[in-house]
N, C-alpha and C positions, 0 to 999 in steps of 0.2 A: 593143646588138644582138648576137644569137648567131652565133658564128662559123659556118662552113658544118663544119669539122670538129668532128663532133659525140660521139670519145671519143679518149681518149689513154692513150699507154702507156709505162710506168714501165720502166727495164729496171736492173738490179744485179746486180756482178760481183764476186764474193770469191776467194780460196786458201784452201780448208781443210787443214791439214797430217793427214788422215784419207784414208782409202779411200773410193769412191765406193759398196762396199757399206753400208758404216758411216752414212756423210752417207743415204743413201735412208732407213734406217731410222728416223731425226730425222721423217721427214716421212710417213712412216706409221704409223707405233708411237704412242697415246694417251702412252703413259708418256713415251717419248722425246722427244715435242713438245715436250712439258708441261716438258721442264727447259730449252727458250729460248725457246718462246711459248706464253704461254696459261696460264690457273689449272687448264682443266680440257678436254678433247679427246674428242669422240665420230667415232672415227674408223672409217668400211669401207673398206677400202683396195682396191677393185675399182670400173670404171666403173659408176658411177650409186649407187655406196655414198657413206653417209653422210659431209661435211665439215663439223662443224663445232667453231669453239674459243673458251670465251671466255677472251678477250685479256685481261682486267687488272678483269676485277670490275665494267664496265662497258658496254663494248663484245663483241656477241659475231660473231664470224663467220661466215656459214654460205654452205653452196653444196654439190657433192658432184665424186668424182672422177669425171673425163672419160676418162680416160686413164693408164696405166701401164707403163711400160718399166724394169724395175728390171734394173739400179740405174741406167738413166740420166737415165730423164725419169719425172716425174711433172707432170699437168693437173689442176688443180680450178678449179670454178667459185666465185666469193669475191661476196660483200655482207652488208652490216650488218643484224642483224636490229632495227633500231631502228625505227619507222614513221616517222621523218622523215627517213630516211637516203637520200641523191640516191642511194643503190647499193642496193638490192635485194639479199638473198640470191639467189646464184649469177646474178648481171648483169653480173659481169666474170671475166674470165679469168687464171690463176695457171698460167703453166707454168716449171717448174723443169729446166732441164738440166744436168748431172752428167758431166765429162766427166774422165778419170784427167790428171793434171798431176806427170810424178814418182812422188814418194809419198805425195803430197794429189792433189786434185780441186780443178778451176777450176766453181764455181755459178755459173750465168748463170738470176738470176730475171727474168721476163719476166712483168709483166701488165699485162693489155689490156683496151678495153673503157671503161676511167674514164671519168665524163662530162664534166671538163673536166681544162684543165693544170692547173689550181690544188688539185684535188682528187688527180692524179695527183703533183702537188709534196710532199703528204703523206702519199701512201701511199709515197711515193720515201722519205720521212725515216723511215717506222714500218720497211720494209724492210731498211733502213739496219740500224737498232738491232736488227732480229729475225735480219737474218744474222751481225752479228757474233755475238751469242748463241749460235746455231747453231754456228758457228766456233769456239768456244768447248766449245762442249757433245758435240759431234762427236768433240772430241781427249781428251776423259777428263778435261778441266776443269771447273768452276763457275762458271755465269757469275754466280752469285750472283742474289738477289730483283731481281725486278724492276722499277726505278725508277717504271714506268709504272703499277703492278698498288699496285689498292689490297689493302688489307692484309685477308687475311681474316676477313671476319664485319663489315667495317667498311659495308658494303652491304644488311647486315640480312638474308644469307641466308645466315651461319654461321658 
């Protein structure tokens, strides 16, 4: 039987030892994503512009921005464009807050919206792996290929 609460929400808290200009720019810049999520990033970076990324060769993102406060908050609307996929492009909610900690920035990812725990329990683990990335990619490192991301052209589209 379905529970009466009918979405859930994931929330992840990292240090990035970067500036909270620096970190915004990971999250709107196509290029910039693209070196801790995603093979390939169609990004407008204004409400109701274009969000979308695919993640690994398989999976693609999509939804658009809601929302913009640079450098502290960014909103996008987030679901799979797969047609079996319980999330729907732009059927849940991605808000990102950016607040200066020092001489890094504490991310507090917040989304909302999932249709259940159990699908919010996985987008909690993909998070996981994309903010340390981010963390990563923000400070002038390599997070290196992505474990999850099939290998290019290995998907028959290059």
């Amino acid at each position: 039987m379905a529970s009466a609460e009918t979405s859930a929400a994931v929330e992840i808290e990292t240090r990035i030892a970067a500036s909270a200009e620096t970190v915004f720019e990971f999250l709107v810049d196509p290029d910039k994503m693209i070196q801790w999520m995603g093979r390939t990033a169609e990004l407008d970076a204004r409400p109701g512009g274009t969000f979308r990324c695919d993640i690994n060769g398989r999976d693609i993102a999509g939804g658009e921005y809601v929302e913009l406060d640079p450098p502290r908050r960014a909103v996008f609307s987030w679901g799979w464009e797969a047609e079996d996929s319980p999330i729907a492009p732009g059927s849940s909610t991605v808000e990102i807050l950016l607040e200066p900690d020092g001489d890094g920035t504490r991310l507090r990812l917040i989304h909302r919206d999932l249709p259940s725990a159990e699908i919010g329990e996985r987008h909690r683990h993909g998070w996981t792996h994309y903010t340390e990335r981010l963390a990563t990619a923000a400070t002038g490192g390599d997070p290196g290929a992505d474990p999850w991301a099939t290998p290019e052209g290995a998907d028959g589209d290059g």
